[in-house]
C-alpha positions as a printed NumPy array, in Angstrom:
array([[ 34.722, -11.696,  -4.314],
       [ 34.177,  -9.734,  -7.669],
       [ 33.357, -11.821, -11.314],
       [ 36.727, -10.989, -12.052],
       [ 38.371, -12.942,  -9.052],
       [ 35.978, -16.024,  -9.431],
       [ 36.941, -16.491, -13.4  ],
       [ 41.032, -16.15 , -12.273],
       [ 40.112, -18.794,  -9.901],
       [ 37.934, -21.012, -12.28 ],
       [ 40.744, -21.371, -14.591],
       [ 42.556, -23.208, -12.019],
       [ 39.413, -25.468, -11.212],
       [ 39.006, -26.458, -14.968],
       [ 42.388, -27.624, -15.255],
       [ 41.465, -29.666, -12.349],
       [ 38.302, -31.007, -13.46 ],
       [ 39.832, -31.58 , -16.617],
       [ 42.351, -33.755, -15.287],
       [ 39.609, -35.671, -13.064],
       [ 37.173, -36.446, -16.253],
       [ 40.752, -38.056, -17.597],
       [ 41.5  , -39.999, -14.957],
       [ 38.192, -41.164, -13.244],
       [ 35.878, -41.217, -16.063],
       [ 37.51 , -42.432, -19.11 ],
       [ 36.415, -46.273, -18.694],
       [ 32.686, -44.078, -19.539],
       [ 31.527, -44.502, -22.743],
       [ 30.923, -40.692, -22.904],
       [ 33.939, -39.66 , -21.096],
       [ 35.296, -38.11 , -24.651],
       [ 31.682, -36.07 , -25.075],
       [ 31.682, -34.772, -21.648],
       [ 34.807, -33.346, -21.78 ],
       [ 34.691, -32.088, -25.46 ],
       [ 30.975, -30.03 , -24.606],
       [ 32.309, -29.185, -21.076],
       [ 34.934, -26.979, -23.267],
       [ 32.024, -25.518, -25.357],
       [ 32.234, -27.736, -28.51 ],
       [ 28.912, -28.643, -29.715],
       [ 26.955, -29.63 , -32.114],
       [ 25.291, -26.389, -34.027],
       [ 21.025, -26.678, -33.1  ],
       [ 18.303, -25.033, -35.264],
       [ 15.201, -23.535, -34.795],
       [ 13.471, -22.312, -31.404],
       [ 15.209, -24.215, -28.676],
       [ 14.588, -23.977, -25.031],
       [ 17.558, -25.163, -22.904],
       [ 17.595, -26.931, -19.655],
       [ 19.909, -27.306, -17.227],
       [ 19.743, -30.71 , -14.527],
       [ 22.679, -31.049, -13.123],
       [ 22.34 , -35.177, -12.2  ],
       [ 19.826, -37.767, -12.271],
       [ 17.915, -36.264,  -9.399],
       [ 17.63 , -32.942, -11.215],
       [ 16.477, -34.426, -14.117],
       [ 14.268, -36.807, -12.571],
       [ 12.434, -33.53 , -10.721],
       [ 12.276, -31.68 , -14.098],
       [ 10.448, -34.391, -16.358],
       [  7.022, -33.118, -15.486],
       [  7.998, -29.892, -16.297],
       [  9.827, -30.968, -19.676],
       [  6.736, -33.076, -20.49 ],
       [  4.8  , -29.846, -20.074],
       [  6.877, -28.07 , -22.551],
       [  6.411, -30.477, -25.445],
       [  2.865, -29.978, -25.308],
       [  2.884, -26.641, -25.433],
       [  5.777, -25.814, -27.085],
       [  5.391, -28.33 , -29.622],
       [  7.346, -26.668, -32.51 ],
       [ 10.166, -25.752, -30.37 ],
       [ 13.578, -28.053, -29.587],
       [ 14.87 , -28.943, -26.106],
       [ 18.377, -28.676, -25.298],
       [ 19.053, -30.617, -22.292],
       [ 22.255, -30.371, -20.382],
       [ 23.525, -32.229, -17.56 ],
       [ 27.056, -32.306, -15.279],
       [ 26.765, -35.819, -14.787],
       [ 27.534, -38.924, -17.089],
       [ 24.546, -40.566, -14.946],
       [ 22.636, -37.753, -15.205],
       [ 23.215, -38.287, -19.207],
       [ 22.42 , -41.542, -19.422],
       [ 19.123, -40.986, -17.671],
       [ 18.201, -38.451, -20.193],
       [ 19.184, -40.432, -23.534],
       [ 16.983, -43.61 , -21.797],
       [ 14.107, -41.551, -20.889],
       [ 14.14 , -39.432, -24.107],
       [ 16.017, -40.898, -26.659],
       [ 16.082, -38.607, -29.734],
       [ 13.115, -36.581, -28.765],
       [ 15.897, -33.554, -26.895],
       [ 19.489, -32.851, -27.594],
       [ 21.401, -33.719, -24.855],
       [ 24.728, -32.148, -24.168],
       [ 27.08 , -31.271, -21.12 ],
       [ 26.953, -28.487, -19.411],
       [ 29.852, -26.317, -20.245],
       [ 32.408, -24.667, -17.766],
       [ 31.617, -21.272, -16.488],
       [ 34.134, -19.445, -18.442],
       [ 33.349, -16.536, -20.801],
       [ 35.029, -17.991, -23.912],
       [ 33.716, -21.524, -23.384],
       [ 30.503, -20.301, -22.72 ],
       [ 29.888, -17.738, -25.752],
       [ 30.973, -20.775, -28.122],
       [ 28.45 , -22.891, -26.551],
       [ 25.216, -20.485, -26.523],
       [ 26.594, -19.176, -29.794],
       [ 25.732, -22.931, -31.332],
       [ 22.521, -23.941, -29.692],
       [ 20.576, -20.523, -29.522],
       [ 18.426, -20.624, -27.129],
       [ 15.201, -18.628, -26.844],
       [ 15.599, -19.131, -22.886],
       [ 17.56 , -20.845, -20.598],
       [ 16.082, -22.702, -17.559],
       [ 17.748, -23.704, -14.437],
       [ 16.996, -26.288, -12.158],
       [ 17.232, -25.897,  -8.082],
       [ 20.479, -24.348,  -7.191],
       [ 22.464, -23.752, -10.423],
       [ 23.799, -20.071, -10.118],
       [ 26.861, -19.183, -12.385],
       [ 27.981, -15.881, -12.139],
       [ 29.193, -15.796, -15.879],
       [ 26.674, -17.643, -17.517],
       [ 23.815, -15.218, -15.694],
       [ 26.596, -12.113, -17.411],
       [ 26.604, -13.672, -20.305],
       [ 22.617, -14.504, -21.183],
       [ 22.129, -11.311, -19.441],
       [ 23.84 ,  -9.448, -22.016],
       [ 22.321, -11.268, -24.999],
       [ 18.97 , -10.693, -23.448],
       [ 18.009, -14.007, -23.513],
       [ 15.466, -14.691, -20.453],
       [ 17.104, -17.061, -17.627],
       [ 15.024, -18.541, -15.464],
       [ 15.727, -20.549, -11.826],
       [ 13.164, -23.192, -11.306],
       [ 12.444, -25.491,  -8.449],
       [ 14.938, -23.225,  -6.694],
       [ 15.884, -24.247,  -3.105],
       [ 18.526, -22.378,  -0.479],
       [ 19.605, -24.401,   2.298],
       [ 20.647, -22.874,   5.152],
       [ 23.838, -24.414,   4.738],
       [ 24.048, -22.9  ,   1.507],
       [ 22.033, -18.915,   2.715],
       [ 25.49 , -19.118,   5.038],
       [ 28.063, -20.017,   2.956],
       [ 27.563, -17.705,   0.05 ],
       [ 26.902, -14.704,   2.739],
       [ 30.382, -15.501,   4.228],
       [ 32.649, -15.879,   0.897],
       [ 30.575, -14.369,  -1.989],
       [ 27.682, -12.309,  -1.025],
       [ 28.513,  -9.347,  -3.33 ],
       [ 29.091, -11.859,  -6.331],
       [ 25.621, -13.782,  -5.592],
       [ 23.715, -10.927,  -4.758],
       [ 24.512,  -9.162,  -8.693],
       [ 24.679, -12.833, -10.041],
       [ 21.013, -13.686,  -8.924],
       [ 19.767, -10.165,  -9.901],
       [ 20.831, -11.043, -13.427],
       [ 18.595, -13.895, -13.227],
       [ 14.799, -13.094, -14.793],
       [ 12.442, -15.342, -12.536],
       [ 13.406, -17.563,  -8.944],
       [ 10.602, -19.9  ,  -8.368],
       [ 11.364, -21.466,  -5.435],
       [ 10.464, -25.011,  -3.99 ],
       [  9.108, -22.768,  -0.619],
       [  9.191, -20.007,   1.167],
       [ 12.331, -20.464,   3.243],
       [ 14.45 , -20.411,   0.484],
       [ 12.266, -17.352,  -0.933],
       [ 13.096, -16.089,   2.246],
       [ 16.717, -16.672,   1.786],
       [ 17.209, -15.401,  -1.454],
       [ 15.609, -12.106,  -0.934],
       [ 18.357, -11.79 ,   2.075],
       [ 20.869, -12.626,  -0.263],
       [ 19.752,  -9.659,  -2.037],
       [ 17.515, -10.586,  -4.996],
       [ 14.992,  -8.357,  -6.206],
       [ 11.45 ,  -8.817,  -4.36 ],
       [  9.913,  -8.833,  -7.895],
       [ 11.981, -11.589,  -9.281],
       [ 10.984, -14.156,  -6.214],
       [  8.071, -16.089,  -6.411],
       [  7.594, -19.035,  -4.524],
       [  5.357, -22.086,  -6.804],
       [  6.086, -25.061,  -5.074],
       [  8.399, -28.506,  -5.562],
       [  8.059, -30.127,  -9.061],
       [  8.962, -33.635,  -7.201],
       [  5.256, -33.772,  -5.937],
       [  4.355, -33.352,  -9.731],
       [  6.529, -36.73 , -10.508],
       [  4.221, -39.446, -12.128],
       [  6.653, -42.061, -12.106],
       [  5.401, -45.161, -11.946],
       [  6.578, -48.956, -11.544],
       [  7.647, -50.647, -14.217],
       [  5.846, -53.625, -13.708],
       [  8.583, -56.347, -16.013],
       [ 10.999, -54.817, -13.242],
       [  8.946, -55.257, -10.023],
       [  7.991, -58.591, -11.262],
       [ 11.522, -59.481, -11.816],
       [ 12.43 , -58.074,  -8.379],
       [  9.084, -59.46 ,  -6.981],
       [ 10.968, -62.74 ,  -7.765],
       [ 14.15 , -62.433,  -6.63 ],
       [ 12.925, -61.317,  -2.816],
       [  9.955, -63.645,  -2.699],
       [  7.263, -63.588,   0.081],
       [  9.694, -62.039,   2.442],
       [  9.647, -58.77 ,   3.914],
       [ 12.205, -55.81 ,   2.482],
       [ 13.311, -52.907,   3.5  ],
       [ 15.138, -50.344,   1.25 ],
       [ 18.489, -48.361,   1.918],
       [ 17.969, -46.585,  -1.251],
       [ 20.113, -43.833,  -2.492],
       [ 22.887, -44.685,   0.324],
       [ 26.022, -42.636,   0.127],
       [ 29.607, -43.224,   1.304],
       [ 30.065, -44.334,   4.876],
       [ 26.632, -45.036,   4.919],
       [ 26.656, -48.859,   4.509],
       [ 29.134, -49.402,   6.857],
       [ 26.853, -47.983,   9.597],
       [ 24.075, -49.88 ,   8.337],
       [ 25.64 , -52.627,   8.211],
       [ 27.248, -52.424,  12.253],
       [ 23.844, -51.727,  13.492],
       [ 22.473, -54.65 ,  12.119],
       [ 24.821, -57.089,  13.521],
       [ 23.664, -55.853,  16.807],
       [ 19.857, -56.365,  15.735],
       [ 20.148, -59.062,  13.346],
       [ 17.828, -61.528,  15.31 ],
       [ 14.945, -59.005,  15.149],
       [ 15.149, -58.353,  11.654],
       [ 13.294, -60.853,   9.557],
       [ 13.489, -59.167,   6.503],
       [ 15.926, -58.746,   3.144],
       [ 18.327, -55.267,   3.62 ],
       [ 18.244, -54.297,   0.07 ],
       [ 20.894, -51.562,  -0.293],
       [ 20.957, -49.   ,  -3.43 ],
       [ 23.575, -47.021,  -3.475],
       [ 23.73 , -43.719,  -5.044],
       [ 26.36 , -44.078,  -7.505],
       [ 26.998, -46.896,  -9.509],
       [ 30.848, -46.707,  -9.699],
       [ 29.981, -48.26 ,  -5.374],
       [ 28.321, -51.136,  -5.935],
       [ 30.718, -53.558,  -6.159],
       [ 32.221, -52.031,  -3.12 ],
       [ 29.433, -52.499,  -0.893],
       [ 28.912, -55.534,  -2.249],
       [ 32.251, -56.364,  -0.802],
       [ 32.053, -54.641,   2.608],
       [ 28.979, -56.744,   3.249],
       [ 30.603, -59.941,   2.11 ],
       [ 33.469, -58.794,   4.441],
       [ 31.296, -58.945,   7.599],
       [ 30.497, -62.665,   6.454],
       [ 26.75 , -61.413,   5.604],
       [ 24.43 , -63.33 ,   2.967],
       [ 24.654, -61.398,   0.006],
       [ 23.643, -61.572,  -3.313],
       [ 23.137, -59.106,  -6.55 ],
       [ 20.03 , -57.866,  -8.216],
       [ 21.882, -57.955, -11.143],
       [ 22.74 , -61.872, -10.846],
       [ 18.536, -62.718, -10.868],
       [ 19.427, -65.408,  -8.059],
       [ 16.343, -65.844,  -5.452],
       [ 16.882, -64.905,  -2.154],
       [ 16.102, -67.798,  -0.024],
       [ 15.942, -67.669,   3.237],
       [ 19.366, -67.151,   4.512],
       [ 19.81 , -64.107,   2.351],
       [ 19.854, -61.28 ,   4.848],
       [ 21.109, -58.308,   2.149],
       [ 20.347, -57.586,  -1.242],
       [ 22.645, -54.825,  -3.479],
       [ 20.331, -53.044,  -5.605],
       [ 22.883, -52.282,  -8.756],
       [ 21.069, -51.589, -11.327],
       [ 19.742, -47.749, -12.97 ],
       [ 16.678, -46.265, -12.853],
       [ 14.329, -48.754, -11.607],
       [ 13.856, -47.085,  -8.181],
       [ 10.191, -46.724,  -8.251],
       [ 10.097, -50.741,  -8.578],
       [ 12.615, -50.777,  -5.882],
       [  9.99 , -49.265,  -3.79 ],
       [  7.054, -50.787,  -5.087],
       [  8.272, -54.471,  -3.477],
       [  9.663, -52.833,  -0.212],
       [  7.807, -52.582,   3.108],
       [ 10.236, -50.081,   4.706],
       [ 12.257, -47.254,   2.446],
       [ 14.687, -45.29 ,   4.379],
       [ 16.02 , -42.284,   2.481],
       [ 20.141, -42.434,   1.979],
       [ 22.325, -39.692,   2.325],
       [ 20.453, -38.488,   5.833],
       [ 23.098, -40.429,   7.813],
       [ 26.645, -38.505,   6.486],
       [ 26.152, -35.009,   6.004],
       [ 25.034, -35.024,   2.508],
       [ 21.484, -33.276,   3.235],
       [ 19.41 , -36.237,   2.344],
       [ 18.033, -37.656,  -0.683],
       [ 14.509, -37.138,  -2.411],
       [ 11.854, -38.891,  -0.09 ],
       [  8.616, -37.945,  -2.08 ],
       [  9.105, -41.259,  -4.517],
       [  8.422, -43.357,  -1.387],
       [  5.861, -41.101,  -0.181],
       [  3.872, -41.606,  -4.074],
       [  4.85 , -45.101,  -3.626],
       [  2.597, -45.297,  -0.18 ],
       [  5.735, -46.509,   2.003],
       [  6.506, -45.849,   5.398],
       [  9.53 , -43.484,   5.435],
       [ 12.958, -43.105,   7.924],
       [ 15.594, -40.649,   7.411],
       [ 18.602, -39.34 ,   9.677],
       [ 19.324, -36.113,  10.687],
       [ 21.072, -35.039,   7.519],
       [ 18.188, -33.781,   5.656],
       [ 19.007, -29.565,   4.512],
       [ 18.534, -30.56 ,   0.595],
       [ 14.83 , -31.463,   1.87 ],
       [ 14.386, -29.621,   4.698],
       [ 10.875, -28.511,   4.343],
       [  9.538, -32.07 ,   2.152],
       [ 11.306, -33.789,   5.449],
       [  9.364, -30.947,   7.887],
       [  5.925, -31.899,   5.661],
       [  6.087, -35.847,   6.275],
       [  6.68 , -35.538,   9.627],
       [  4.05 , -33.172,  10.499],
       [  1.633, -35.044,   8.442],
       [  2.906, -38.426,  10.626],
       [  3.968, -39.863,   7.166],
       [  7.739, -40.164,   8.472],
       [ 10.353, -41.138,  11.301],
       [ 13.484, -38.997,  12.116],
       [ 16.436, -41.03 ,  13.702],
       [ 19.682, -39.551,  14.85 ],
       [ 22.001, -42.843,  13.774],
       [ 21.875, -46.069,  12.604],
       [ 21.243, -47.879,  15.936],
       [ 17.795, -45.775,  16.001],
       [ 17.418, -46.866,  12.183],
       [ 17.542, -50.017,  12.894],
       [ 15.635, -50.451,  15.874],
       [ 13.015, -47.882,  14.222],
       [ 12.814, -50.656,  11.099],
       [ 12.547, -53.785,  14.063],
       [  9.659, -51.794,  15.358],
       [  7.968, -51.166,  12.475],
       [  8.693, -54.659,  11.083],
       [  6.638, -56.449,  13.833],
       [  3.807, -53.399,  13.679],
       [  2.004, -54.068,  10.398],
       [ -0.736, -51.017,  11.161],
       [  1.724, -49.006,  11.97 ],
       [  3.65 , -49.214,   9.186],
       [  0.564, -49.288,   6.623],
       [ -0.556, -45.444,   8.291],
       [  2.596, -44.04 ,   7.751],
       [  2.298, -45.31 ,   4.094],
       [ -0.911, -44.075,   3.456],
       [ -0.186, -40.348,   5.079],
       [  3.067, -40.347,   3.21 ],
       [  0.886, -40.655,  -0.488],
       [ -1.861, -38.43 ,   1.006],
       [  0.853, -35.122,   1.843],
       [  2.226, -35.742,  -1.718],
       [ -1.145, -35.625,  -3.157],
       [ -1.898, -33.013,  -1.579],
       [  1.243, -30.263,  -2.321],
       [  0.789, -30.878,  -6.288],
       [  0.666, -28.117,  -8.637],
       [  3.862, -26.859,  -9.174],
       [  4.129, -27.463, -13.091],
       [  0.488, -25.674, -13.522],
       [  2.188, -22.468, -11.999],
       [  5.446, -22.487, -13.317],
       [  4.614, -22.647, -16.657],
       [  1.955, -20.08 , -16.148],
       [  5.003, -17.926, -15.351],
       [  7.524, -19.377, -18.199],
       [  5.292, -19.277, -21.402],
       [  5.673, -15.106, -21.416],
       [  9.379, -15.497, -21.349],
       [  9.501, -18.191, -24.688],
       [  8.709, -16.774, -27.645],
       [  6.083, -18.961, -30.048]])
């Protein structure tokens, strides 16, 4: 596949996704601002600005010690922040409120995409993790405006995929690209074999160990409240199909686990339908949003509520790491790890394939194949209280020990942005 190809095709897709912001996101608040910036209309910005790209909250969440980095040293400069995601939004406007601009990231078509750049005017453009767009890379290319891939990561999954359908299109796409600082070396690795210049590679390490989230401690205390003196363990991040395993496993255990199931799910737009598949298997169930205290019939609790996953953690005594059991590749596990928890995932782990190899190396983690092993590995670990404090306390010593990775990659940025 040439450039030429891929844009004929993308037309099709952004009628598509058009039609898909219409009908599944319009009950949004910025449903109207998504699509409007997705087709390049934006508000004009001033001055030096730096944009960043995140595509979600996860992105985002990775990028903040990064961002934080870049006020302080580029204090006189503005920060364009764009996401794909309405939640990914959201997160931004909480966490930053009028300090960045915050707009959606724009459809990869030429036209669209010269209107956009044309009104913010950015000095660079940074990338987060696995954001390659063949016409974007053209266009900033052209314009000579640096573009830099941070926190980059290559699955396998992903190595395979773009060598079977696109390899010619990736391989002059990435070499457009002015830096690749990778997360590690197998995706250094991968990218070279895609066919990026050796030069351009440099592996610096994942900005998630960097993360100093904390607690917030209103929120645990709230939560603190609501569970009590019993035990928890967290299903955070689940993702579709997930629950329902979860949830058949532990009607097979559910006289050897004396503890609250507190399920998160990933995307808001599910909780009331988990809430309802538990209810359905005539569980106990109640709502973190409804404040009610768990008492002690209460056997799950659905965590729906935004952004207060760190005090999710802080009150559990398990966390297992959603999105491992359906092929999703796994969420982000180093949140528990900084949190000092004792950490289960499934097999499905390729988004985190060498954070997942690290904890279990390091004896900070447990790999199950399904949910009957999940939940017999959290009965275990329920009634071993050494156990389960040893695998907490490796877990926060490997992420203390793999920070750095802002130090380095802004050693590498700052000759790229112009003061």
């Amino acid at each position: 596949m040439n450039r030429f190809i891929y844009t004929l095709l993308l037309y099709v897709s952004i009628e598509i996704a058009v039609l898909k912001i219409i009908t599944k996101e319009r009950k949004k608040s910025l449903w109207k601002t998504k699509l409007k910036n997705q087709l390049g209309f934006v508000t004009k910005t001033t001055g030096k600005v730096i944009w960043i790209h995140c595509v979600s909250v996860g992105e985002f969440n990775a990028a903040r010690p990064l961002i934080d980095q870049l006020f302080k040293d580029f204090s006189d400069h503005k920060l364009v922040i764009t996401t794909t995601t309405i939640t990914g939004a959201e997160a931004v406007k909480r966490y930053y409120q009028e300090r960045v601009t915050h707009h959606f990231f724009p459809f990869d078509e030429p036209l669209i995409l010269e209107s956009f750049i044309k009104k913010i005017n950015p000095l660079a453009c940074i990338l987060l993790e696995t954001e390659i767009w063949p016409n974007l890379a053209h266009k900033l290319n052209k314009k000579r405006i640096p573009i830099l891939l941070v926190n980059a990561r290559l699955s396998e999954r992903s190595f395979k995929k773009y060598q079977k359908f696109s390899s010619n299109l990736i391989r002059k796409t990435i070499n457009k690209l002015t830096l690749i600082a990778t997360q590690n070396n197998q995706s250094s690795e991968r990218f070279l074999l895609l066919g990026a210049q050796q030069d351009k590679v440099i592996t610096t390490g994942n900005l998630k160990f960097d993360s100093n989230e904390l607690s917030s401690s209103e929120i645990t205390k709230s939560l603190q409240n609501i569970v009590g003196e019993r035990k928890v363990v967290v299903f955070a991040s689940t993702r579709d199909g997930e629950e329902k395993q979860i949830i058949q496993s532990y009607l097979k255990l559910k006289h050897k686990l004396q503890a609250i199931m507190l399920i998160i799910p990933r995307h808001p737009e599910r909780f009331d339908k988990v809430f309802n598949l538990v209810n359905d298997n005539k569980l106990n169930v109640k709502r973190r949003s409804d404040e009610l205290k768990c008492d002690d019939m209460t056997e799950f609790l659905i965590g729906d509520s935004m952004g207060e996953m760190m005090s999710y953690y802080s009150i559990c005594d398990i966390a297992f790491i959603g999105g491992s059991l359906s092929n999703t590749g796994g969420q982000n596990m180093l949140e528990a790890a900084a949190s000092s928890k004792p950490i289960v995932y499934g097999p499905s782990v390729f988004n985190f394939e060498e954070v997942s190899k690290m904890l279990l190396e390091s004896n900070s983690a447990l790999q199950v194949n399904n949910a009957d092993e999940l939940l017999q590995s959290v009965s275990d670990l329920l009634s071993d209280d050494e156990k389960r404090e040893k695998l907490g306390l490796n877990a926060k010593a490997c992420f203390e020990s793999h920070r750095g990775a802002v130090t380095r990659l802004m050693n590498l940025i700052k000759p790229y942005i112009k003061t």
